[in-house]
N, C-alpha and C positions, 0 to 999 in steps of 0.2 A: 513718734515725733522725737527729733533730736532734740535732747535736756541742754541749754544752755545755764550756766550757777551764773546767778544775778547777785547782788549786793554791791560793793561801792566797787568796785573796779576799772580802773583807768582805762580809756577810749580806744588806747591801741590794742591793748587787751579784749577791749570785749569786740574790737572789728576783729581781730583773728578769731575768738568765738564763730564770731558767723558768718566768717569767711570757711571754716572749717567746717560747722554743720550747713554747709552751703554745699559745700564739696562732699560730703556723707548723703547729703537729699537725693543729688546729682546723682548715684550710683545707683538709684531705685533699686535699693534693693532691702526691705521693711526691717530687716532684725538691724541694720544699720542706725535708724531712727531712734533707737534708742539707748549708741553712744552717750553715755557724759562729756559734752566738750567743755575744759576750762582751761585758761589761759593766764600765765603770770609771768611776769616780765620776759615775754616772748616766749614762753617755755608752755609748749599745748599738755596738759596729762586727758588722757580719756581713759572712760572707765566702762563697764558694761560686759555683754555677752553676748558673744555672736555665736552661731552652727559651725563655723569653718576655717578651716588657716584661709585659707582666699578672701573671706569675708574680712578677717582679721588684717590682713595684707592693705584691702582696699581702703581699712580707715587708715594705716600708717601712709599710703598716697597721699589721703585724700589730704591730711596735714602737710606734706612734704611741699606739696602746689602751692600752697598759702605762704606768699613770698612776706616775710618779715617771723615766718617761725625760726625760732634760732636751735627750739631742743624738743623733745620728744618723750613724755615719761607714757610707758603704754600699759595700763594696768586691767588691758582689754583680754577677758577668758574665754577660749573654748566649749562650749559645751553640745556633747552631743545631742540629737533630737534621737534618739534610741531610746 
């Protein structure tokens, strides 16, 4: 499941949250689900671990789509399954 970070966070903030782990569900694809999507003054960071640059690719889409993101910090790793 995709981690949304809760505490006091302003509304358009946390609608680009789940507009974003909306767009991560969307790609069915499991190691996706467990992105950290967080969002502050329009600015998405995700965090986590995915198998593959493609994987890695698909979360930087998935925020792109979510019309009101203004920036991008990506602090999403590679790791192999080997």
């Amino acid at each position: 499941m995709v981690s949304l970070v809760n505490g006091t966070v302003p509304s358009t903030d946390r609608y680009l949250e789940h507009q974003v782990t909306a767009g991560l569900r969307n790609r069915n694809v499991s190691t996706l689900r467990q992105v950290v999507v967080q969002a502050k003054s329009g600015t998405i960071t995700l965090r986590g671990t995915v198998t593959s640059f493609y994987q890695k690719q698909l979360c930087i889409q998935a925020c792109y789509a979510v019309p009101g993101v203004v920036a991008l910090v990506d602090e999403v790793e590679v790791a192999s399954i080997m």
